[in-house]
N, CA, C and O atoms as a GROMACS GRO file, in nm:
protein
  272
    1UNK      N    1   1.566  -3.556  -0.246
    1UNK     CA    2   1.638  -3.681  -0.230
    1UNK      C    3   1.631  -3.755  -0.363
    1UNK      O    4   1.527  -3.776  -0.425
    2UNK      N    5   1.759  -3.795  -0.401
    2UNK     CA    6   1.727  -3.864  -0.562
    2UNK      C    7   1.653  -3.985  -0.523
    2UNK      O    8   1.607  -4.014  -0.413
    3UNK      N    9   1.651  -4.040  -0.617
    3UNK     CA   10   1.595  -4.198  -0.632
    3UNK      C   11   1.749  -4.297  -0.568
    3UNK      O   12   1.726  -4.370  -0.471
    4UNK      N   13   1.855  -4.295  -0.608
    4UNK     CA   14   1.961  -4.348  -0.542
    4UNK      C   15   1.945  -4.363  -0.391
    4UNK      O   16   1.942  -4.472  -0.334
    5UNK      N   17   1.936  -4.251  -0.334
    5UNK     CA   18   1.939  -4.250  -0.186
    5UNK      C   19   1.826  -4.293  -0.122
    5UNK      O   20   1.804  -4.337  -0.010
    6UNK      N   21   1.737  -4.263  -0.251
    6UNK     CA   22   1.581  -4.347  -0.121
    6UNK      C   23   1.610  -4.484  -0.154
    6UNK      O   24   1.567  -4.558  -0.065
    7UNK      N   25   1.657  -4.533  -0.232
    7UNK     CA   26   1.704  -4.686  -0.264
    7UNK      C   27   1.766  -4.734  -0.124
    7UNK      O   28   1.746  -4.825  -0.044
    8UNK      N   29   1.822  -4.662  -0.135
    8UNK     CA   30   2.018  -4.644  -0.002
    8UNK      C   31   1.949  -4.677   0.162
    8UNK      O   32   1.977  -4.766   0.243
    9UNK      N   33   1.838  -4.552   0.169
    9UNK     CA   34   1.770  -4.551   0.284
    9UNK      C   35   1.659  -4.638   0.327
    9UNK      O   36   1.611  -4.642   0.440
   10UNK      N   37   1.619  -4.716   0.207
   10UNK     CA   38   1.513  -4.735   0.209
   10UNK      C   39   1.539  -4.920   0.285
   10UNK      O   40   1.465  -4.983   0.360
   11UNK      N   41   1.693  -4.963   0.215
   11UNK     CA   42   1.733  -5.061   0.253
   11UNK      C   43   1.802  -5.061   0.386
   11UNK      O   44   1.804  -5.152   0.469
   12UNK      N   45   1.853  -4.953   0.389
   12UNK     CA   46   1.868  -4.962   0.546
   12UNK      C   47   1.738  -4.946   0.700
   12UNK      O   48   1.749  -4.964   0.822
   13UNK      N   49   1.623  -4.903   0.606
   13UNK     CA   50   1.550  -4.940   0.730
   13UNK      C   51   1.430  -5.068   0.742
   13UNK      O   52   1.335  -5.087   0.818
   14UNK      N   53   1.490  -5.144   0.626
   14UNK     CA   54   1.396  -5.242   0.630
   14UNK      C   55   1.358  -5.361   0.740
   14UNK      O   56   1.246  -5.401   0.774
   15UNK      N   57   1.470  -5.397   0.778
   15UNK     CA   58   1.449  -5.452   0.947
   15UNK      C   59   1.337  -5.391   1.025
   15UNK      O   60   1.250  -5.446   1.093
   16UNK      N   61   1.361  -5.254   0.999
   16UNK     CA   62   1.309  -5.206   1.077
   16UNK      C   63   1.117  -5.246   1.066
   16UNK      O   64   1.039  -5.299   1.145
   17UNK      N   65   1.100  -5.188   0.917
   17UNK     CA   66   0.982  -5.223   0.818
   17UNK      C   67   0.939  -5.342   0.841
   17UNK      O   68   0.817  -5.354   0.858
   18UNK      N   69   1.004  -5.435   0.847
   18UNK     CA   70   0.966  -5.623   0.915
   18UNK      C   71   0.919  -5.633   1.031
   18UNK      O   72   0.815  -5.692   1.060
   19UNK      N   73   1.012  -5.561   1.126
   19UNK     CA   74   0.935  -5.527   1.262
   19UNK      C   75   0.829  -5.521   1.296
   19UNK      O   76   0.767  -5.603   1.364
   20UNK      N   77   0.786  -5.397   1.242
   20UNK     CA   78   0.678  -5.305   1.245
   20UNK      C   79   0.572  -5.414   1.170
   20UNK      O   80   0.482  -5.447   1.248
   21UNK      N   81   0.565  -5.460   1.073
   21UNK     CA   82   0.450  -5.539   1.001
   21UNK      C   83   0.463  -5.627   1.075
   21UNK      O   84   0.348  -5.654   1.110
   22UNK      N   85   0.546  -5.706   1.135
   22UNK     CA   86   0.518  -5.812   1.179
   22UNK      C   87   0.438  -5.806   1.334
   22UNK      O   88   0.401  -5.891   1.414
   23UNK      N   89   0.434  -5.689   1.330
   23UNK     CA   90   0.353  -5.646   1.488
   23UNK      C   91   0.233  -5.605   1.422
   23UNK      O   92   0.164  -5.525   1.485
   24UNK      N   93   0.200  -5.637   1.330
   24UNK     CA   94   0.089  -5.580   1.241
   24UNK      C   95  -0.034  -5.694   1.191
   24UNK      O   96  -0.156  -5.710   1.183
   25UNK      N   97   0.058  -5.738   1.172
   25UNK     CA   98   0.016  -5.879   1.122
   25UNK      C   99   0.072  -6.024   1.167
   25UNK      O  100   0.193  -6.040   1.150
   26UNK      N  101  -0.016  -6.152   1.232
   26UNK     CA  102   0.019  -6.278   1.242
   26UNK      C  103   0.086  -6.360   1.169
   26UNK      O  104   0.146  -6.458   1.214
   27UNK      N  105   0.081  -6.329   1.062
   27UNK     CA  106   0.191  -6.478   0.980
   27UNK      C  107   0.246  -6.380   0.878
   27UNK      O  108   0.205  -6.289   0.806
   28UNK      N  109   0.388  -6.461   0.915
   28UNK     CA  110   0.514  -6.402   0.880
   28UNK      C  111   0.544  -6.347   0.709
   28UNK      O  112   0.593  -6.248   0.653
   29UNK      N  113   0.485  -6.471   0.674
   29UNK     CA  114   0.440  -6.438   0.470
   29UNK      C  115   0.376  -6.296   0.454
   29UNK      O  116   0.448  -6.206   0.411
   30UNK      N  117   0.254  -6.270   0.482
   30UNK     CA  118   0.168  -6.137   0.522
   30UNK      C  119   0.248  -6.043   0.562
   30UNK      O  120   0.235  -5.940   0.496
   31UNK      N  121   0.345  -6.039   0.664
   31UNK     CA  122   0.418  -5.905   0.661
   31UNK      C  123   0.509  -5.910   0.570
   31UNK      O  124   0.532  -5.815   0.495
   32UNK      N  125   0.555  -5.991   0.567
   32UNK     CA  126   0.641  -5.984   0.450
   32UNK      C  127   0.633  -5.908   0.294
   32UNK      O  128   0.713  -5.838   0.231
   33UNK      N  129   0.469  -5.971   0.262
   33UNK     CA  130   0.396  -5.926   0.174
   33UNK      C  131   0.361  -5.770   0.199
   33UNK      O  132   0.370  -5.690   0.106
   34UNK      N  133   0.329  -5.738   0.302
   34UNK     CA  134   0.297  -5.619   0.315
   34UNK      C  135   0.408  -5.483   0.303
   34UNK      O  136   0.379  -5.384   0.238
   35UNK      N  137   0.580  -5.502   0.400
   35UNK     CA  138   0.683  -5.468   0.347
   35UNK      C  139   0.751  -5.464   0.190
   35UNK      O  140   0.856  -5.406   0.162
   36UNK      N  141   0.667  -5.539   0.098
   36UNK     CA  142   0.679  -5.519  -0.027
   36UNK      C  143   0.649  -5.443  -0.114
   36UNK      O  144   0.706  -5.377  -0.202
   37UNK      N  145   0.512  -5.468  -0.064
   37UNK     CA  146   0.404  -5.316  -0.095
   37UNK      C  147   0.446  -5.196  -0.048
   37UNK      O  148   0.456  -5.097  -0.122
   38UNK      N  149   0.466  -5.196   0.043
   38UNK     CA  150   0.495  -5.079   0.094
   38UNK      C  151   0.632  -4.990   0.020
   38UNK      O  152   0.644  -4.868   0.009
   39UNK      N  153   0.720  -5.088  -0.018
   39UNK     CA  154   0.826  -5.039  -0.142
   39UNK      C  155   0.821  -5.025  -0.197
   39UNK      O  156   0.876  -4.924  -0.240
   40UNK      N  157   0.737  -5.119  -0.287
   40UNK     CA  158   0.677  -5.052  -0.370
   40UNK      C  159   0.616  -4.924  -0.373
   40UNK      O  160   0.670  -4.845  -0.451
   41UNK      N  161   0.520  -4.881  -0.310
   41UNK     CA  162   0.470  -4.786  -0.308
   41UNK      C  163   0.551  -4.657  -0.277
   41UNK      O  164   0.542  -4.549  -0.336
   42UNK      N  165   0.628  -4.687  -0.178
   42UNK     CA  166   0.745  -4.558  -0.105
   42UNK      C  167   0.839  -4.536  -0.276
   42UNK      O  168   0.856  -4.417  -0.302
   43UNK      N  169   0.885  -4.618  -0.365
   43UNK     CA  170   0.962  -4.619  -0.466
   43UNK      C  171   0.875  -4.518  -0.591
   43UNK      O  172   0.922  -4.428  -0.662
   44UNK      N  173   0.718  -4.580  -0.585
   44UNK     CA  174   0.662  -4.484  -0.700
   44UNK      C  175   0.600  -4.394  -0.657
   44UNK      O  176   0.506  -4.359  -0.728
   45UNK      N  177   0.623  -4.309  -0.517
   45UNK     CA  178   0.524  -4.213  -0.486
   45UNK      C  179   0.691  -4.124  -0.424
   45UNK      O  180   0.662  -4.035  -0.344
   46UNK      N  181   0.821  -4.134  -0.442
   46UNK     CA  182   0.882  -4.089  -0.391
   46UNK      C  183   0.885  -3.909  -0.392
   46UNK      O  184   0.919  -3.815  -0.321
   47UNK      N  185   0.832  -3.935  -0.509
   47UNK     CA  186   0.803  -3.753  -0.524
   47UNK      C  187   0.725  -3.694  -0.438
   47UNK      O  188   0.719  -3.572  -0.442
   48UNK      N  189   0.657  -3.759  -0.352
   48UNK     CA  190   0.557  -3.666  -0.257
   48UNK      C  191   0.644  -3.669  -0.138
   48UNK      O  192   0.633  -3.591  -0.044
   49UNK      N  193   0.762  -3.800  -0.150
   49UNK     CA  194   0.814  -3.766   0.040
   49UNK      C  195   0.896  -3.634   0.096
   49UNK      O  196   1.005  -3.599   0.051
   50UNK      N  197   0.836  -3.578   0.187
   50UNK     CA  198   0.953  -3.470   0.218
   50UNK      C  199   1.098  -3.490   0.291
   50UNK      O  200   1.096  -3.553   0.396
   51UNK      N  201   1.189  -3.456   0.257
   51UNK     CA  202   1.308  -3.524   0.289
   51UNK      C  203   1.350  -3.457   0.406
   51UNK      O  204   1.452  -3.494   0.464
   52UNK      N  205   1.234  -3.296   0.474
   52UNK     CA  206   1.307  -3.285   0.613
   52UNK      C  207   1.248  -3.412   0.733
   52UNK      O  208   1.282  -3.421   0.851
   53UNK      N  209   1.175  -3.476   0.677
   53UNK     CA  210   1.120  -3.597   0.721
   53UNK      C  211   1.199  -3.763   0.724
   53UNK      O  212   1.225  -3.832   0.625
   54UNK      N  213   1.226  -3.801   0.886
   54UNK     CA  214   1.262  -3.918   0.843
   54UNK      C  215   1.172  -4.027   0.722
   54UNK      O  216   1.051  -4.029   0.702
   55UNK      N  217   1.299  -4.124   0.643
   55UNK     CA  218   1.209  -4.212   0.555
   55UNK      C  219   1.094  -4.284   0.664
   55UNK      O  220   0.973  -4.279   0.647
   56UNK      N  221   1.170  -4.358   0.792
   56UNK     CA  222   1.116  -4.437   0.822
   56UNK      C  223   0.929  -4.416   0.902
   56UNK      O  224   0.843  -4.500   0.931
   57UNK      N  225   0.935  -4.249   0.913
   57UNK     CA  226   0.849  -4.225   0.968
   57UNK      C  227   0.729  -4.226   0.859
   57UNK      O  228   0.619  -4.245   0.911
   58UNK      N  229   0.728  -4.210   0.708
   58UNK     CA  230   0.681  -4.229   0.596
   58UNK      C  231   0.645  -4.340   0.612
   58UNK      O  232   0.524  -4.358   0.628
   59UNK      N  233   0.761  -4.480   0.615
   59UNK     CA  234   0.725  -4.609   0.548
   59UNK      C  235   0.643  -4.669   0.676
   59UNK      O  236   0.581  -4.768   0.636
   60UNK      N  237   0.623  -4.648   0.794
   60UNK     CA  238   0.557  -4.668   0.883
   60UNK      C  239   0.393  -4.669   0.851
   60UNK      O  240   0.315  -4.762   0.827
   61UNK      N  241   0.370  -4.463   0.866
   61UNK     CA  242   0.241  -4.471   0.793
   61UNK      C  243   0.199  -4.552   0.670
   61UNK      O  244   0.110  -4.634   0.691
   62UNK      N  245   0.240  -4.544   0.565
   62UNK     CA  246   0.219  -4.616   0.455
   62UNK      C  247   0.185  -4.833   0.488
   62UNK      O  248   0.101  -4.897   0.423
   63UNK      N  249   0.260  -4.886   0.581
   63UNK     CA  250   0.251  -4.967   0.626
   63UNK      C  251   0.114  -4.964   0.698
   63UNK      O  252   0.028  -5.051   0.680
   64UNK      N  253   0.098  -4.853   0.786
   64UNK     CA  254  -0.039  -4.888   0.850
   64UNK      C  255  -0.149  -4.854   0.778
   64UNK      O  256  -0.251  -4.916   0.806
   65UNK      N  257  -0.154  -4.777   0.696
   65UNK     CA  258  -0.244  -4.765   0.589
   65UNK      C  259  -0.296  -4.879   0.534
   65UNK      O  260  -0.408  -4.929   0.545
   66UNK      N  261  -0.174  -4.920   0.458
   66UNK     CA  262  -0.205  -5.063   0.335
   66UNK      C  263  -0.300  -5.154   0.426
   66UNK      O  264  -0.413  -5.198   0.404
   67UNK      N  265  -0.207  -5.167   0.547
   67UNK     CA  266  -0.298  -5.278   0.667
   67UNK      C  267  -0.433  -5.267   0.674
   67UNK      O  268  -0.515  -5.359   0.678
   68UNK      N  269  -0.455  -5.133   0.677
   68UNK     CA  270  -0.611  -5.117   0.723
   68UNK      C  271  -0.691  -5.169   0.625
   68UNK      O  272  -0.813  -5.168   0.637
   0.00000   0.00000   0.00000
C-alpha cells in the first residue's frame, strides 16, 4: 500500500478512531490526543502494516496499546 492510500484510508476511518478512543478515555481532549498519536505512529511505522489486513483493525490495536 503506498503512502498515498494509507493517507486516503487512514482519513476515512478516523470517526471511526474517535470512537474507539473516546470509549477509551474520559475527556474528549485525551482522545483526541491519543487519535493523533496513533497517526502518527500508523504514518511512520507504515512499513510493517500488512495490507491483507484491514487499516482499521491496525489503528485500533495501536490505539489500545498507546492507552495502556
Amino acid at each position: 500500500m503506498s503512502s498515498n492510500s494509507i493517507s486516503d484510508e487512514l482519513e476515512k476511518i478516523l470517526p471511526r478512531m474517535r470512537a474507539y478512543a473516546r470509549s477509551l478515555v474520559a475527556n474528549v481532549d485525551d482522545a483526541d490526543d491519543l487519535v493523533s498519536g496513533a497517526c502518527v505512529r500508523i504514518l511512520e511505522r507504515q512499513d510493517q502494516f500488512n495490507p491483507d489486513k484491514p487499516l482499521i483493525a491496525w489503528a485500533i490495536r495501536i490505539l489500545r496499546n498507546m492507552n495502556i
